[in-house]
C-alpha positions as CSV (number, residue, x, y, z in Angstrom):
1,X,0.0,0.0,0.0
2,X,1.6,3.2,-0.6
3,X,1.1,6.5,1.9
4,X,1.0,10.0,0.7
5,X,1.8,12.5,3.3
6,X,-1.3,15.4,2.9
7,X,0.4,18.7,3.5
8,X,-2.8,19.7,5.1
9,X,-3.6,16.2,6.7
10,X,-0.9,14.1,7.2
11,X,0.1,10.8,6.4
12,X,-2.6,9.0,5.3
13,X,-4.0,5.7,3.3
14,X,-3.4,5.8,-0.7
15,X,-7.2,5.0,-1.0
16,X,-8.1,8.6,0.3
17,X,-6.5,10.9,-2.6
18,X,-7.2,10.6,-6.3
19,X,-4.7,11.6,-9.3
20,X,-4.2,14.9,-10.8
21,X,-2.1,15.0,-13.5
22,X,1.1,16.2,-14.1
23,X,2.2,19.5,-12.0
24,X,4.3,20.7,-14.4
25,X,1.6,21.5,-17.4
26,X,1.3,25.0,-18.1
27,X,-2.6,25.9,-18.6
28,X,-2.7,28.4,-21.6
29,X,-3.5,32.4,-20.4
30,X,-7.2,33.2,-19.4
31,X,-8.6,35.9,-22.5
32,X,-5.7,35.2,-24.8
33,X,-6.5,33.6,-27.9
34,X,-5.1,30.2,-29.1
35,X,-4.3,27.8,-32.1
36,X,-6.5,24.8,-32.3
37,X,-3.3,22.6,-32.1
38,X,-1.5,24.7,-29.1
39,X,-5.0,24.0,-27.2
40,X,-4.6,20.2,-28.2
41,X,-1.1,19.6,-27.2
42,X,-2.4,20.9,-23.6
43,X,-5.5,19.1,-23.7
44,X,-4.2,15.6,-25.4
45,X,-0.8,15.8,-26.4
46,X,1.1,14.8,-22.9
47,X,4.6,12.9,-22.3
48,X,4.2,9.9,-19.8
49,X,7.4,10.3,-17.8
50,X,9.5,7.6,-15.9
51,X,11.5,8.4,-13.6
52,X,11.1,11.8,-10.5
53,X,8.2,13.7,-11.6
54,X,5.7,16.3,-9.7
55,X,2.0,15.6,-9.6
56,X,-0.9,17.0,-8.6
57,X,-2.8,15.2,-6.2
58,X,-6.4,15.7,-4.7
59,X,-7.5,14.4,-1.1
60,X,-10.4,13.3,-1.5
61,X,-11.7,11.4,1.4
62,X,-9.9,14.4,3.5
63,X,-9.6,17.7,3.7
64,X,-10.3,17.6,-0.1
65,X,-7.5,20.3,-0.9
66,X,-5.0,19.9,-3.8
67,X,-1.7,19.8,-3.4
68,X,2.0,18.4,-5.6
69,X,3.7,14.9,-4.9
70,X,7.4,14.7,-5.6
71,X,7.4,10.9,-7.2
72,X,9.6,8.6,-9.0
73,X,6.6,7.3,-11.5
74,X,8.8,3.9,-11.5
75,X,9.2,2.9,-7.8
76,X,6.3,5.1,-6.7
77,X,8.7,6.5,-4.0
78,X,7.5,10.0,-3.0
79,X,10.0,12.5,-1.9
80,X,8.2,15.3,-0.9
81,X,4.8,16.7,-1.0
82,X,3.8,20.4,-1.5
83,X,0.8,23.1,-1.2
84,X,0.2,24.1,-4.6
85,X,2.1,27.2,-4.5
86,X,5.1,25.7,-3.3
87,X,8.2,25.2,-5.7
88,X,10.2,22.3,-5.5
């Protein structure tokens, strides 16, 4: 079973947070016009990374915040976890 330590929370049961998507997605700018094919490679077009990666993760049997995870997508080892405005 793997425990994620909820910034807000912490530790707690795998089976209480859901998954995100990757952390490091940049949404396009609010009121700023794009091409179809910018919006698709945000949308669709996304590399599945092994190896450290950030996450976004949602506790959702908790305090139902958002937050990052720190994770090696290959052992599922997490080094860190961070409120959503927190840098690495």
């Amino acid at each position: 079973m793997l425990f994620i330590k909820c910034p807000y929370c912490g530790i707690r049961s795998q089976n209480e947070f859901a998954y995100g998507g990757d952390a490091t997605v940049k949404r396009p700018e609010l009121n700023k016009e794009i091409s179809d094919k910018e919006w698709d490679d945000f949308v669709y077009n996304r590399k599945s990374p092994r190896g450290k990666h950030l996450e976004f993760w949602h506790h959702i049997s908790g305090c139902r915040q958002w937050f990052k995870v720190h994770r090696d997508t290959a052992t599922h080892e997490i080094f860190k976890t961070l409120k959503p405005h927190e840098e690495l």
